[in-house]
Structures are given as C-alpha cells and as structure tokens.
N, C-alpha and C positions, 0 to 999 in steps of 0.2 A: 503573303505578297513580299512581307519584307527580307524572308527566308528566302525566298528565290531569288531577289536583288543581289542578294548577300551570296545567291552560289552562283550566280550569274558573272557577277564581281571577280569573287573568286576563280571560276573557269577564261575568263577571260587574263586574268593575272599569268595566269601556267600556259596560258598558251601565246602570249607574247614571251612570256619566259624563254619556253620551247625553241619562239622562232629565233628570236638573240640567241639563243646554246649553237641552235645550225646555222645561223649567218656566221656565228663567232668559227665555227667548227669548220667550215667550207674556206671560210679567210685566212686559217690558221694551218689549214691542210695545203692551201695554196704556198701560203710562203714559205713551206719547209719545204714542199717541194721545188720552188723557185731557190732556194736555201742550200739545196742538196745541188740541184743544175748547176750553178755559182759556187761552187766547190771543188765540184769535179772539172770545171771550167775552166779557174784558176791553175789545177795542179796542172794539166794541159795548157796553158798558156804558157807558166814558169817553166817547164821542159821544154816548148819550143823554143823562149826566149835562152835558155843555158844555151842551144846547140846554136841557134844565129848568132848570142855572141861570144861564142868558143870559134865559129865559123869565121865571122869577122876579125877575129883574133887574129887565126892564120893568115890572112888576107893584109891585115894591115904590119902583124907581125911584132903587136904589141896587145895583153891581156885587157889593160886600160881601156884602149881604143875602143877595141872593140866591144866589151861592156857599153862603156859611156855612147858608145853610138844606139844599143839599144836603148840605153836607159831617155835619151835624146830624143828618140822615135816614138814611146812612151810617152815621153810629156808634151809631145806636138799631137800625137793619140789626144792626150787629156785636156789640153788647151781648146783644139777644134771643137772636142765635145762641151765643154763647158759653153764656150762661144755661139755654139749653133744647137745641140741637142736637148743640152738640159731639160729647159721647158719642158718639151715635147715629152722627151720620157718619163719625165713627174705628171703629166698631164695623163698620160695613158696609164701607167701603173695605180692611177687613182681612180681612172675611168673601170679598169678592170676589178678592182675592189668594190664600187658600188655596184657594176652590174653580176657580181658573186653574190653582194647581199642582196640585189633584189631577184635576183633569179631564186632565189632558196624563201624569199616570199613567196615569191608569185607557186614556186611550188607547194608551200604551206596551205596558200590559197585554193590552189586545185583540188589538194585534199581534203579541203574542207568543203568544199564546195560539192565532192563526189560525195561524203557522208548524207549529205541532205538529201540527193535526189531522190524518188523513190519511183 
C-alpha cells in the first residue's frame, strides 16, 4: 500500500512537472514570437519615421524642424497612451498569458482524461 502511495506520489510529481514545462513552453514561444513581431516592427517604424522627417525637412527647409516635429508626434503618440491605454494593454497581455497556461491545462487534462476511457 505504502509502495503505491509512494509511486502514486511520484507520478503525480512528473506530471505537474510536465504540465509547468508546456505552460512554461507555450508562454515562452509566445513572447518570442510577440519578441520577433516587435522587431520587425520597430525597424519599420524608424524607416518611416527617417523618410517623414527628411520629408518634413524639405517642407520646412530646416533638418531640425523637421526631426523634432516627428520626434514631437512621438511623444504626443506616448503621452496619449500612457494617459488612456496603459491599463488596458497590461490588462490584456496578462489575460493572454493565463488563458496560454490554462489552455495547455485544460489540454493536459484531455489527455489524461482520453487514457482512461476504455
């Protein structure tokens, strides 16, 4: 009896282990791929931002200007969002991390659930 407790014990050990390795593995494939989009994002961003303000440049007919007008546009960009976004997007990027880990449960659970039937 006490031998079966003991691998009882044990099997249950490895297979929470298991489930943490694929929740950890599902969370971590997420944000390298959120990681990678945010990258490629960025370099796309700062090449549009060079040509508006080389664009703006000729337009005002001074380098400066036209810089500091994007760079200006930017922090009205980052104001707004601090202002009104923030929350939300911390809200949802954390709602999307628990429903990773519990979807890669609940699929743990199915599989377990289909070994037993008979």
């Amino acid at each position: 009896m006490i031998d079966l407790m003991k691998k009882y014990l044990d099997n249950r050990i490895q297979l929470i282990r298991l489930e943490l390795i694929t929740v950890l593995a599902n969370v971590t494939a997420g944000l390298i791929s959120s990681f990678l989009i945010l990258i490629i994002g960025l370099f796309i961003l700062l090449m549009f931002s060079f040509s508006m303000a080389y664009w703006l440049a000729t337009v005002f007919d001074s380098n400066a200007i036209g810089f500091a007008s994007v760079g200006g546009l930017y922090t009205l960009i980052f104001i707004i969002y601090l202002a009104f976004s923030k929350g939300a997007i911390d809200k949802k990027v954390k709602d999307q991390i628990v429903k990773a880990a519990l979807d890669a449960e609940n699929d743990l659970n199915d599989e377990d659930e289909d070994d037993y039937v008979v």
